[in-house]
BASETI-11321 format. One record per residue (C-alpha): x, y, z. Coordinates in steps of 0.001 Angstrom, whole numbers, plus 500000, padded with zeros to 6 digits. Example, Ala and Ser with C-alpha at 12.3 -4.5 7.8 and 13.67 -1.06 7.14 Angstrom:
2
      X      Y      Z
 512300 495500 507800
 513670 498940 507140
This chain:
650
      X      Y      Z
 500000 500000 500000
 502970 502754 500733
 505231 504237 498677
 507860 505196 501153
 506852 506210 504438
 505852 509298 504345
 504034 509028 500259
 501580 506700 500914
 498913 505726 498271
 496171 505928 500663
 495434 507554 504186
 493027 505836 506456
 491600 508381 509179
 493041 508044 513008
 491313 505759 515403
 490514 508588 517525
 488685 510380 514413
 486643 507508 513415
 485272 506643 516927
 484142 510393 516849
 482841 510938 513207
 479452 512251 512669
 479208 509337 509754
 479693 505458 510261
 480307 502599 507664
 476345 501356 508367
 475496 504452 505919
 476123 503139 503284
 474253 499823 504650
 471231 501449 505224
 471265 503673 501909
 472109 500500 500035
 469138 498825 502207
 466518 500938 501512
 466993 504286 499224
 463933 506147 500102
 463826 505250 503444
 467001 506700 503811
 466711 509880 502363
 463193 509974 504878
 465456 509567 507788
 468221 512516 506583
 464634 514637 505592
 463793 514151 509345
 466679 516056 510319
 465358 519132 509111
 461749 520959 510593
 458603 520442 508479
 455372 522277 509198
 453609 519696 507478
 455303 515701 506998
 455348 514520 503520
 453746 511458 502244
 456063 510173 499408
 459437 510236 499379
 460037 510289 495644
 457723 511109 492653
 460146 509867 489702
 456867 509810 487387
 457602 513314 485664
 461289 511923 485026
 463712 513884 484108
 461895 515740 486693
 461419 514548 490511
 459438 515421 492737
 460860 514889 496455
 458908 515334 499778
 456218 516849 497406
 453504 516583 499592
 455583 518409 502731
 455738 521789 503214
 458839 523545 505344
 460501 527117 505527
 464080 527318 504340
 464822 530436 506618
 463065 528673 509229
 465409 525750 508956
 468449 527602 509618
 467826 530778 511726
 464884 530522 513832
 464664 526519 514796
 468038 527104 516569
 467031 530388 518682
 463651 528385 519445
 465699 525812 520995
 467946 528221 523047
 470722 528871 521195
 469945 532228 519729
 473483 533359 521568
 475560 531378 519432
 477945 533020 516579
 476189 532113 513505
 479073 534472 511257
 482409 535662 512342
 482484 538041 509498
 485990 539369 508526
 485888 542712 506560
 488862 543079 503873
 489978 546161 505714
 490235 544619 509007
 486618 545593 510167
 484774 542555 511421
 481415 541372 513015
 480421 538983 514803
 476580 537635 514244
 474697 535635 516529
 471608 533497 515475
 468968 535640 517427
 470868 538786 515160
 470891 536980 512409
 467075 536455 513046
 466130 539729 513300
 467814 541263 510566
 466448 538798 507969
 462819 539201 509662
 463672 543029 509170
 464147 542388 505205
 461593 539971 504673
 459086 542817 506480
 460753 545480 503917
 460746 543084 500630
 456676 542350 501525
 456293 546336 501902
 457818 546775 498402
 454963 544497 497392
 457053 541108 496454
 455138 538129 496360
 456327 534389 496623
 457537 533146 493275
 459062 536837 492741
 462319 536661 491335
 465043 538799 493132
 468769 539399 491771
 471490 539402 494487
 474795 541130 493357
 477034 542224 496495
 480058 540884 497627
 480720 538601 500631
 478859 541027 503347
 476718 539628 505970
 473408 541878 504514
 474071 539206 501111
 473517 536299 503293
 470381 538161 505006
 469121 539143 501743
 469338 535230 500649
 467341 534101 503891
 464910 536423 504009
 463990 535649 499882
 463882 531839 501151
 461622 533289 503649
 459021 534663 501953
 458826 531857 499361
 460829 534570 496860
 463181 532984 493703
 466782 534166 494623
 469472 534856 491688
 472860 535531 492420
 474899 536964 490629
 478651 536895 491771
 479549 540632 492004
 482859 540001 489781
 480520 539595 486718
 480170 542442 484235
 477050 544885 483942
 476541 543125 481104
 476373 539589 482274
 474077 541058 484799
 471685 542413 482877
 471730 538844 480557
 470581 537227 483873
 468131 539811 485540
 466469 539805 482148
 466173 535873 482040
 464596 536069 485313
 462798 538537 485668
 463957 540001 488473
 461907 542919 490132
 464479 543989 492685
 468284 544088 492736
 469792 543761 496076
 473589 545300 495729
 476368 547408 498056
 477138 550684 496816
 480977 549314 496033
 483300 546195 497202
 486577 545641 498540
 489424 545144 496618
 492824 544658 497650
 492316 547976 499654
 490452 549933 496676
 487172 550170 496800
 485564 549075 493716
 481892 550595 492130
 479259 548126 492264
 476149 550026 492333
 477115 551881 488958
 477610 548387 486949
 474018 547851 487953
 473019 551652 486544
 475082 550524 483483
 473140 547086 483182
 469547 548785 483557
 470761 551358 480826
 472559 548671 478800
 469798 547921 476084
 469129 551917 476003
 465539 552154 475997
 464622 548356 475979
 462388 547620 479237
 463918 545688 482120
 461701 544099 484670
 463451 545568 488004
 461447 548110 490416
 463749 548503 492796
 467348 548327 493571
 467756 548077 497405
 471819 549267 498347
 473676 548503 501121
 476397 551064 502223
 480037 549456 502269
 482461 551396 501406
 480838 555197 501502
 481642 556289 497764
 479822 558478 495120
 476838 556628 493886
 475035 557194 490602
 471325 557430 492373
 467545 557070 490307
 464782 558254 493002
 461906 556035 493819
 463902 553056 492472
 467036 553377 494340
 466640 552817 498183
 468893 552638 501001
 469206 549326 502605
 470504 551579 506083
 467112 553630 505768
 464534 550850 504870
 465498 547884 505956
 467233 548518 509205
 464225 550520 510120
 461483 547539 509581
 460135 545203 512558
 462483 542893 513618
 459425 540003 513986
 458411 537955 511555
 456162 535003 511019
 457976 532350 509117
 455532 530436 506344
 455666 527042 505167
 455827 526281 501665
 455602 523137 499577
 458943 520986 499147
 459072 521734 495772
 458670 525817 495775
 461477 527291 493685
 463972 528392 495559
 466438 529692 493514
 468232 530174 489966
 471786 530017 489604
 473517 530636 485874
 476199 528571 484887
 478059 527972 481547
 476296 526080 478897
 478552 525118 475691
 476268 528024 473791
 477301 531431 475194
 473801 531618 476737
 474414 530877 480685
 471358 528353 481884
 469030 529103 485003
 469631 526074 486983
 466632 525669 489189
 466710 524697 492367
 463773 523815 494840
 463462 523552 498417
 462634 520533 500664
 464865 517828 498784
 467688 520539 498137
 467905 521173 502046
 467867 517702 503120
 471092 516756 500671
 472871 520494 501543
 472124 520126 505358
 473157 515687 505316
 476401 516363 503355
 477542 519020 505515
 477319 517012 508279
 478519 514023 507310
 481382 514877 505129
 482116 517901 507066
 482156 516159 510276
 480683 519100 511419
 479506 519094 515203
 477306 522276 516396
 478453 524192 518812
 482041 522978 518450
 483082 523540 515507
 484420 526955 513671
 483790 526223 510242
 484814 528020 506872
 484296 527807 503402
 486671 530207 501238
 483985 530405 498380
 481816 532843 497444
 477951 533227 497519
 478290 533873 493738
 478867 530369 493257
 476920 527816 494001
 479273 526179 496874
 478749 529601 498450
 474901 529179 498624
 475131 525145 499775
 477931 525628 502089
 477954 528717 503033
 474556 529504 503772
 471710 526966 503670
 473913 523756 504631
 476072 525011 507958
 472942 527570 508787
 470420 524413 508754
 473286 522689 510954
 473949 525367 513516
 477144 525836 512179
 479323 528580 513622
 481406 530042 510589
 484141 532328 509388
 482852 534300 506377
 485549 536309 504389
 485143 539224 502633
 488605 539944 500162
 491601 538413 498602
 493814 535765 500172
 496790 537817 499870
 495515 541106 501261
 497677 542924 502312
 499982 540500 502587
 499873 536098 502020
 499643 535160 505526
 495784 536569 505563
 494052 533523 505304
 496097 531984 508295
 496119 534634 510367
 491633 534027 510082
 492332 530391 511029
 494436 531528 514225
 491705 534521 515167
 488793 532290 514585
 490092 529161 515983
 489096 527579 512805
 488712 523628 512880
 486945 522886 509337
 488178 524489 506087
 486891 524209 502573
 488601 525455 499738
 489892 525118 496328
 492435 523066 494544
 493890 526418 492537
 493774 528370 496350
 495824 525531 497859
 498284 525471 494422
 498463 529473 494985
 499685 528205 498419
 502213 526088 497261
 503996 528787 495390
 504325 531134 498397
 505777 528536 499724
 505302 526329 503497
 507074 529049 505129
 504179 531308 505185
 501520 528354 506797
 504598 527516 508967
 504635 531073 510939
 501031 530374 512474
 499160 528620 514475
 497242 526568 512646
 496100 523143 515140
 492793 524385 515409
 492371 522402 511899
 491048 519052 511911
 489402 518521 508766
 490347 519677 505110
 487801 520064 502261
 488941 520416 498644
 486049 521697 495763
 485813 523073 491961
 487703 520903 489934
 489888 517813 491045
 492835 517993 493046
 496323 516647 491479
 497927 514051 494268
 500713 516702 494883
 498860 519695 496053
 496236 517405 498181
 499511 515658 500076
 501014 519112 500552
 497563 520301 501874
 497219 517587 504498
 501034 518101 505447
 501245 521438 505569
 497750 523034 506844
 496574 519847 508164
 499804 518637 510209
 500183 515577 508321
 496780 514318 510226
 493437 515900 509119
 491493 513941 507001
 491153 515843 503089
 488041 515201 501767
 487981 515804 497959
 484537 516892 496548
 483188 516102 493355
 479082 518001 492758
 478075 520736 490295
 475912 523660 489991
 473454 521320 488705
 473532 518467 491371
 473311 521346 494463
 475419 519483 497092
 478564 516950 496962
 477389 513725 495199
 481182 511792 495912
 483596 512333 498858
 484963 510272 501453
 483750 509838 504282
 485816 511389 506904
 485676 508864 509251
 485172 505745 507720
 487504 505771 504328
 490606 505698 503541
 491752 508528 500639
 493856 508356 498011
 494951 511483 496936
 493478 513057 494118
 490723 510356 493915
 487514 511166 494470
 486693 507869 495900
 482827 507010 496038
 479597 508119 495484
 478262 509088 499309
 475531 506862 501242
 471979 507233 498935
 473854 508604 495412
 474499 506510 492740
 477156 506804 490216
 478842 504981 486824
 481644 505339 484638
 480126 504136 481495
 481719 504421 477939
 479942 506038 474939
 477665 502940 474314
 476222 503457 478070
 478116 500240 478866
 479654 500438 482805
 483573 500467 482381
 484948 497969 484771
 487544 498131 487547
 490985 497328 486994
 490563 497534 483017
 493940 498967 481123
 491222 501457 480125
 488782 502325 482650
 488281 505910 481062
 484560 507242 480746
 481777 509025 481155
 480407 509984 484696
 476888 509530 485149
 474156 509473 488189
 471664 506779 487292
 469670 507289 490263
 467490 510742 491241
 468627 512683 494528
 467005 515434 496728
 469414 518106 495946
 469059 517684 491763
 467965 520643 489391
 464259 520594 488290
 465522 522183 485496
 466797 525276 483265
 464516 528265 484196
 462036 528841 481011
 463792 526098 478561
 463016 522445 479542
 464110 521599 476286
 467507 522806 476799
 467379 520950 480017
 466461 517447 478782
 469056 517843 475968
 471510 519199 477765
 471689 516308 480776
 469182 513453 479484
 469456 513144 475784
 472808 511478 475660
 472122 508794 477080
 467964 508936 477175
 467576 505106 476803
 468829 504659 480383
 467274 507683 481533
 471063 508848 482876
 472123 511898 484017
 475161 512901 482331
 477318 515048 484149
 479911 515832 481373
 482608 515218 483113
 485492 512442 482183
 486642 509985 485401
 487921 506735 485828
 487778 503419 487894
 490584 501898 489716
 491818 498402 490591
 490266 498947 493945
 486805 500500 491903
 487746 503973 493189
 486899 506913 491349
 489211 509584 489848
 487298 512618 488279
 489413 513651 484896
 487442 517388 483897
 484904 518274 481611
 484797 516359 477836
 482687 519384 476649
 483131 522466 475431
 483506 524217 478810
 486585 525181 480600
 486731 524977 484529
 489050 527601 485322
 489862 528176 489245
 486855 526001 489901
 484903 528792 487421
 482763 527312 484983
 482996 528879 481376
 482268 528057 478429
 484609 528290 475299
 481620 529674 473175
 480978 532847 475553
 484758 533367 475269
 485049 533373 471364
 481686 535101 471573
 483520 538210 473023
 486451 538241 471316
 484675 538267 467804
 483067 541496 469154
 486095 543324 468668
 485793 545099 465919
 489453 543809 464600
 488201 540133 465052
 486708 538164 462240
 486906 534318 463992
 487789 533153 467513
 488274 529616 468603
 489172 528975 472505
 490120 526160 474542
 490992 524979 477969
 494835 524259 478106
 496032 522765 481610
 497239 525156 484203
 499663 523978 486927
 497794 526910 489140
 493845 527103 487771
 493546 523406 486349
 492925 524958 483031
 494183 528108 481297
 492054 530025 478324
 493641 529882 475285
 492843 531727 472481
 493953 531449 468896
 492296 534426 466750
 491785 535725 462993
 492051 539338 462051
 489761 541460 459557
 491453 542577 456747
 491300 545836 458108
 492427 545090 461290
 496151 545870 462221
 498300 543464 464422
 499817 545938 466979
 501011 542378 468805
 500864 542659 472523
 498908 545891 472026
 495926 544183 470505
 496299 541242 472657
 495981 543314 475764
 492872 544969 474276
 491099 541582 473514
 491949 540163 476998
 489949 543389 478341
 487760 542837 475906
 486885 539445 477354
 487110 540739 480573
 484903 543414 480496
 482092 541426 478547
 482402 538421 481047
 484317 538831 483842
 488017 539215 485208
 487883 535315 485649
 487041 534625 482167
 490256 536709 480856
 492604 534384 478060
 495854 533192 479581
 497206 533030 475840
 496297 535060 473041
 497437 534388 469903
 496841 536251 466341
 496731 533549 463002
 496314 533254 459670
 494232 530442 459736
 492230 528052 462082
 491911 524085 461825
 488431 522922 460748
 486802 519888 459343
 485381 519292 455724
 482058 520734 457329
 483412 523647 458755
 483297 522440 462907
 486670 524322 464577
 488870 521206 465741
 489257 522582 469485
 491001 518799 470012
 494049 519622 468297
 494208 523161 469228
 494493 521847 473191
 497216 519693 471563
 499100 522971 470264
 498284 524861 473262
 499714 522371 475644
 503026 521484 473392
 501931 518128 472805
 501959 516080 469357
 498967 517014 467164
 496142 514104 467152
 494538 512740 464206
 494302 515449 461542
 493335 513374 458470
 489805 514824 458870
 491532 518332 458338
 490807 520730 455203
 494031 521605 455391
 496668 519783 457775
 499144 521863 456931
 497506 525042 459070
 499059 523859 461929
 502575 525214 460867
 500775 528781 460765
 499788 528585 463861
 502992 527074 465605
 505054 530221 463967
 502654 532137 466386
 503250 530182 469665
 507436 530519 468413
C-alpha cells in the first residue's frame, strides 16, 4: 500500500477520528438497504410544518418530485429553529471585513435582521415566486438578503459581484427580476471598487429596451459616490434597518422554487439552473454534516467560496445555517495585504473545518510552506477540497502542511446542477487516496460508462469514461429556468435510453473501483473552479471590431487546472499591433464576462483548423496549446495550418 513512508497511496483516518465521526460505515448499509427510506430519515433532520407522504415522485422523470407533499421554511430551517431551541446566543458568522473591520453575528441577530428584510421586501409588494437578483460581495446583509427571499417563498438569483454589467443584465432579464439587492461598492485589495454603477450601466445597457426591476435596494460598504435614480434606488441603512424585527415564518411546499443560479452552457447563453426547496435542504444540510464532520456548537467552520457560486449558497449559507454551524465568512483576497491573511483568520477564529479550492491551495504552494509555517494553525482538523479535482501533489502538501500531516482531506466532486457533493469520502470511515475522488456518498448513485452506456469495469487497462448518476437525489435541478428543452438535451438526451444523468465530466475506475474525476469532455473550461464556456469566450472576442473568427480552449494550468487559450483571425482591416491588441482583447473578454474569464494566451493567426464541414477542431488546438503532438488530423481541410499557427506560439 505505501510508497515510502511518508508518500503513501492511501490515508486511512486516526482511530481517535473515526470513533468520533458524525458518519459510520452502516450508511452506506442502510442507503444500500433501503433508498427512500434513507433519504426519509436525513429529511427528518430538518423541521417540516407539514410531513410529507412520498418520498420520491420519479413519474415526471427527468423531473422529481421529492417530499412533494411536505411543506417547510428554508429560513426557518436555519435561523429561527436554533434560537427556538435556546441557542439564539451562538455566533452564527464571524464576518471578517477586507479592511480589518469585522462582526460577529449571533443566530437571534441573524434572526432579526432577515425578519427586518423579509418585512421590507413584503412592503415593496414582492410576492412568493418573485424573482430577486442578488449582486454584492461577501457582506453579511448578502447572506440576510438570501434568507429572508427563502423566507418569503421569493426565487433568489445571484449573481457573483465580479461579473460584468453586462452579464448582469443577461441574467436579471432571464429572470425577471423585480428587485436588485447590491452594496454601493466592494473591497478590493484595499480599493474600493463601484458596484452600484455596473448595475446603473446594466439597467441602461439595452438603452431604451424595458427591464423588469422596480427597485434596487443598496447597502452602504464602502461610503463612495453613487450614481442614484429616486423612487427606484433605496437605502438598505434607511429601509430595511428601520422595519420590525418580527416575523412570522411560512411554510411552503417541498418543491417551491427556491432559487436560479447561471452557469456555463457550451452556447454562450448561461442556463438558470433551478433549484427547489425541501429535497435541496435535506442533501445540503446531510452532506455538511457528514462529510464535514461538522459538530454544532464545536466547531468553527469556513468555506473560502463565494455566495456567487453555488458552493457559496450550499455551504455557506443553507447547509452550515440548517446545521447550527458557527462560521468564518471572508470578505477579500487571500493575499491582502499580505499572504499570511488567510492563516492569520484560522488563528483569530480558531478555525477547525476548512473548505477550499484546489487552485487556492496550488496558489499556496507557490508562496511557499514558510508562510503556513509562521502560524498557528492546530485548530484544523478537517480539510475540504472543491471546483475541479485535486492533482495528488497539492492534496499531500495540503494535508502536510495546513493539516499537520493528520486531518482527514476530503475531495469533493458536485456541480451547479447536482446542488450538494454527490462523491467524497467519508471522513471517518475511508481511507483517501489522493486526488481520487473515491465514492459516490451513502443514497447517490454513480457509473463510469463508455459512449455505448456500457459500465467500464475496475481494473481495466482502460477504465476511462463518462460519469453519470443513474439514480434521482434530493438536491438535483428541476431544470433550466424557462427552457426544459435545453434541460432534457443538455443532461438526458445522451444517454435517454437509460434515463442517465450525464454530468459531462470524464473519470475513471481503479483496481480497487475507486473513482478519479478527469474534467469536463465538453466544450467548457473549469478555470479556478469557474465554469465557462469556450463559446461565451470566442463570443467576446469576435466582438472586437478587429476580430473576424475566435476559437478557445481549455489548456492545463499547473495553478487554475485549466488556462484560456485563444487562437484568433484578424479582419482585413484590422492591424496586428502584437501585445497591444492582445491586451485589448483580453479586456475585451474581461469586460464582457468577467476578470475570471480573461485568456491566459492570446494568439493572432492566419488560419484556424476545421473539418470538411466547417466544425473548429478545438482537440488539436488543446494539443498545440499544451506542446503536445497534434492528434489525428486526416479529417483536416488543410493539415498543413498547423505550421501557421505554431510560427505564432514561436
Amino acid at each position: 500500500m505505501t510508497e515510502t513512508a511518508d508518500h503513501k497511496d492511501s490515508y486511512s483516518p486516526s482511530a481517535e477520528f473515526a470513533a468520533a465521526a458524525n458518519a459510520g460505515a452502516e450508511l452506506y448499509e442502510q442507503a444500500s438497504a433501503d433508498r427512500d427510506a434513507f433519504w426519509a430519515e436525513q429529511a427528518s433532520r430538518l423541521h417540516w410544518h407539514q410531513p410529507w407522504g412520498q418520498v420520491l415522485d420519479w413519474n415526471d422523470a427527468p423531473v422529481a418530485k421529492w417530499f412533494a407533499d411536505g411543506k417547510l421554511n428554508v429560513a426557518y430551517n436555519c435561523v429561527d429553529r436554533h434560537v427556538l431551541d435556546g441557542h439564539g446566543d451562538q455566533v452564527a458568522i464571524h464576518w471578517e471585513g477586507e479592511p480589518g473591520d469585522s462582526r460577529a453575528v449571533t443566530y437571534r441577530e441573524l434572526l432579526a435582521e432577515v425578519s427586518r428584510a423579509a418585512n421590507y421586501f413584503t412592503e415593496l409588494g414582492l410576492e412568493a415566486g418573485d424573482r430577486v437578483a442578488i449582486y454584492m460581495p461577501m457582506v453579511p446583509e448578502a447572506i440576510v438578503a438570501m434568507l429572508a427571499c427563502a423566507r418569503l417563498g421569493l426565487t433568489h438569483s445571484v449573481v457573483f459581484a465580479g461579473f460584468s454589467p453586462t452579464a448582469l443584465r443577461q441574467r436579471v432579464d432571464d429572470a425577471s427580476a423585480r428587485l436588485i439587492v447590491t452594496t454601493d461598492g466592494q473591497w478590493r485589495r484595499g480599493k474600493a471598487a463601484p458596484l452600484k454603477e455596473a448595475v446603473d450601466e446594466a439597467l441602461f445597457a439595452n438603452g431604451d429596451v424595458p427591464h423588469s426591476v422596480e427597485h434596487v435596494l443598496v447597502v452602504r460598504r464602502t461610503d463612495i459616490e453613487v450614481p442614484w435614480t429616486e423612487r427606484r434606488d433605496l437605502w438598505w441603512h434607511e429601509t430595511v434597518a428601520q422595519a420590525s424585527p418580527e416575523h412570522e415564518a411560512q411554510p411552503f411546499d417541498a418543491e417551491h422554487p427556491l432559487f436560479i443560479l447561471y452557469t456555463s452552457g457550451t452556447t454562450g447563453k448561461p442556463k438558470g439552473i433551478l433549484h427547489t426547496s425541501g429535497g435541496y435542504l435535506t442533501q445540503a444540510s446531510y452532506t455538511h454534516h457528514n462529510v464535514f464532520d461538522h459538530k454544532a456548537g464545536q466547531d468553527v467552520y469556513w468555506c473560502t467560496a463565494d455566495i456567487g457560486w453555488v458552493t457559496g449558497h450550499s455551504y455557506i449559507v443553507y447547509g452550515p445555517l440548517s446545521n447550527r454551524a458557527t462560521q468564518v465568512v471572508y470578505e477579500g483576497t487571500p493575499n491582502f495585504p499580505d499572504e499570511h491573511r488567510h492563516w492569520q483568520i484560522v488563528e483569530k477564529y480558531g478555525v477547525s473545518i476548512y473548505y477550499t479550492a484546489p487552485t487556492l491551495v496550488r496558489t499556496f504552494m507557490k508562496w511557499g510552506r514558510e508562510i503556513p509555517a509562521a502560524h498557528d494553525l492546530s485548530s484544523l482538523r478537517l480539510l475540504g477540497s472543491v471546483g475541479e479535482p485535486i492533482n495528488p501533489e497539492a492534496w499531500r502538501w495540503y494535508r502536510d502542511v495546513i493539516g499537520a500531516g493528520t486531518a482527514p482531506v476530503v475531495d469533493t466532486w458536485w456541480q451547479t446542477e447536482t446542488g450538494a457533493i454527490m462523491i467524497s469520502p467519508l471522513p471517518g470511515v475511508t481511507a483517501t487516496k489522493p486526488g481520487a475522488a473515491m465514492a459516490p456518498l451513502p443514497g447517490i448513485s454513480a457509473l463510469v460508462v463508455d459512449e455505448e452506456g456500457k459500465p467500464v469495469q475496475r481494473g481495466e487497462t482502460e477504465a476511462n469514461g463518462y460519469l453519470v448518476l443513474d439514480q434521482p437525489w434530493p438536491s438535483m435541478l428541476r431544470g433550466i429556468w424557462g427552457d426544459m428543452e435545453r434541460y432534457r438535451a443538455t443532461y438526458w438526451e445522451r444517454y435517454a435510453a437509460q434515463g442517465w444523468y450525464f454530468a459531462g465530466d470524464g473519470a475513471k475506475l481503479d483496481a480497487d473501483g475507486d473513482l478519479w474525476v478527469l474534467g469536463r469532455v465538453d466544450d467548457v473550461m473549469n478555470v479556478s473552479g469557474h465554469r465557462i464556456s469556450t463559446a461565451e469566450v470566442e463570443s467576446a472576442l469576435v466582438g472586437h471590431s478587429g476580430v473576424a473568427e475566435a476559437a478557445v480552449v481549455g489548456a492545463s494550468d499547473e495553478t487554475t487546472g485549466q488556462g484560456i487559450v485563444a487562437f484568433v483571425i484578424l479582419t482585413a482591416e484590422a492591424e496586428d499591433t502584437g501585445a497591444a491588441l492582445v491586451d485589448e482583447l483580453k479586456a475585451e473578454v474581461s469586460r464582457e464576462i468577467s476578470p475570471i474569464a480573461r485568456p491566459r494566451e492570446i494568439h493572432v493567426v492566419p488560419e484556424l483548423p476545421k473539418t470538411r464541414s466547417g466544425k473548429i477542431m478545438r482537440r488539436l488546438l488543446r494539443d498545440v496549446a499544451e506542446g503536445r503532438e497534434l492528434g489525428d488530423t486526416s479529417t483536416l481541410v488543410d493539415p498543413n495550418v498547423f505550421e501557421a499557427i505554431r510560427a505564432t506560439k514561436a
